[in-house]
C-alpha positions, 0 to 999 in steps of 0.5 A, a space after each residue: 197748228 200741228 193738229 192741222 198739220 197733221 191732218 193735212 198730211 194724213 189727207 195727202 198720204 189718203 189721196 196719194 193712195 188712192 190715185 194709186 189704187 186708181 193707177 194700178 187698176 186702170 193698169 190691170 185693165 189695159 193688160 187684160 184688154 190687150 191680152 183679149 185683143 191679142 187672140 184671134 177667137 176663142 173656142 167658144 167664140 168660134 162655136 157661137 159663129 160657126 152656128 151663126 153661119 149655119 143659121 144664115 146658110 139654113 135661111 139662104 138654102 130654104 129661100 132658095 128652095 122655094 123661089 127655085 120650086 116657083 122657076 122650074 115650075 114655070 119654065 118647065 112642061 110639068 108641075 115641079 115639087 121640092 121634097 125637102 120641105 116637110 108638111 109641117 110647113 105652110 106656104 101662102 103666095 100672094 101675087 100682085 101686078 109685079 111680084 111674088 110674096 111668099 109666106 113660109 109659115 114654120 108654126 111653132 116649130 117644124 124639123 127639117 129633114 136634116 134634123 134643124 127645127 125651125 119656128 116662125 116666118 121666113 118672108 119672100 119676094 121677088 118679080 113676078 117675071 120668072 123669065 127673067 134671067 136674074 132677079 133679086 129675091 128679099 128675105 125677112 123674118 118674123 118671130 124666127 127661132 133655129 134650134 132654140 136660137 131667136 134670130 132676126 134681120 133679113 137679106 137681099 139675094 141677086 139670083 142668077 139662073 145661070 153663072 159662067 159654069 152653067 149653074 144657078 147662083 145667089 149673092 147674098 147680102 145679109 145681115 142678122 142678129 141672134 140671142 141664145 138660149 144662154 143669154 149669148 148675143 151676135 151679130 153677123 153680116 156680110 156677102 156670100 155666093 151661093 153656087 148650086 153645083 149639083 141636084 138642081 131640079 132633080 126633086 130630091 133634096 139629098 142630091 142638092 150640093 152647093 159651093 159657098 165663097 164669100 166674107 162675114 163680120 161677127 161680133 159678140 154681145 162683148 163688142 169683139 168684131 172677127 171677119 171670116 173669109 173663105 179661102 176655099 170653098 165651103 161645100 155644103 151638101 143638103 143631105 147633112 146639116 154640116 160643112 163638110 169641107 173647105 177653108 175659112 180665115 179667121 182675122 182679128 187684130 191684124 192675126 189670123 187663124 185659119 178652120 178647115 172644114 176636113 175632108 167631106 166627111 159629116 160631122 161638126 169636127 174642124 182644124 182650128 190652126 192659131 197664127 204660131 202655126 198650132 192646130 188642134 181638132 175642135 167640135 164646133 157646135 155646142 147644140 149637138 152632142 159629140 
């Protein structure tokens, strides 16, 4: 009787023991959860998104462009080129009753003037009516790689010939999933307003100057969601592969951050501030060396 006794109460202390290593450890992972949950973005986070918005932002630009060249040239008494597609790009047209389908053909990898490299396909198609004074455009990629990163999804783009301000604009909502070279994964998706401000129909690709405003979600291969807000508008210049100014906000559990862009200068350098009002300089793309 106390050998059973004994070994009943020896199964009590174990058991005992265990729900309390269980209890601790479900405890340390709470804490570690809340501690993550309670930043806004990280550094590294913040780099892996900014290059998400300069993949779909390339994407957007390059599009444009195309559907751009095929309006000025048909509404126009001359035969309009863009120079800001290289000739390592093939472009193939197919038009039916009512569209345009366009292939734009990047092979195994052709580098934009601006020093991005590209490979895959980009696929576009709008109406076929290029009078008309709005249109949507469709955008979808095949084996679609940005400087080393595997991109798929696609984007339905309303483009105006003409905004209140006179200047051809996209409204673009788009979603997209991305795989680095390291094993990082994201998806992104939201709206965004393209307002081309200056060089439209000029022919040279370094005049092209555009004001983007809009909102985006971002989520990591963890599962941890951010949204961007542009509280002023990013401007993008052709002629540099950056954002050169403008304002985002950054939002993550009811905490917000904020990234400003700087003052025009070209370069991959922003102010990232935390909520307790901290600023520092940040180098945001981690394919680029400083």
């Amino acid at each position: 009787m106390k050998k059973n006794s004994r070994k009943v109460h020896l199964v009590k202390v174990l058991v005992l023991a265990a729900f309390t290593v269980v209890s601790c450890s479900k405890d340390e992972v709470s804490i570690e959860e809340e501690v993550v949950a309670e930043a806004v973005i990280t550094t590294v986070e913040l780099k892996y998104s900014d290059e998400s918005e300069m993949i779909s932002e390339e994407i957007s630009s390059i599009a444009e462009d195309v559907y751009a060249a095929d309006e000025i040239s048909s509404t126009s008494k001359f035969n309009y080129s863009s120079d800001y597609l290289p000739d390592c790009i093939t472009i193939t047209t197919v038009v039916t009753d009512t569209t345009k389908e366009k292939t734009i053909d990047f092979g195994d990898g052709c580098e934009l003037p601006n020093g991005n490299v590209i490979s895959g396909t980009i696929n576009l198609s709008y109406a076929k009516d290029m009078e008309l004074a709005q249109k949507t455009l469709a955008i979808s990629l095949e084996n679609f790689t940005f400087n080393g990163v595997a991109v798929e999804g696609g984007a339905d783009v309303l483009r105006l010939r003409s905004n209140q301000n006179g200047n051809p604009q996209a409204v673009a909502n788009a979603s997209f999933n991305a795989a680095w070279p390291d094993g990082e994964t994201a998806s992104f998706e939201g709206t965004r307003t393209r307002e081309w401000i200056e060089g439209y129909g000029s022919g040279f690709w370094g005049d092209n100057v555009f004001l983007i405003t809009g909102k985006r979600t971002f989520t990591n291969r963890a599962g941890n969601s951010f949204t961007k807000e542009i509280i002023t508008p990013l401007r993008r210049e052709l002629s540099c592969r950056f954002i050169v100014s403008g304002v985002l906000e950054i939002t993550r559990n009811d905490a917000t951050a904020s990234l400003d862009f700087g003052d025009g200068s070209c370069d991959a350098k922003g102010i990232l501030t935390s909520p307790d009002g901290s600023s520092e300089e940040i180098f945001l793309r981690r394919f680029l060396k400083n």
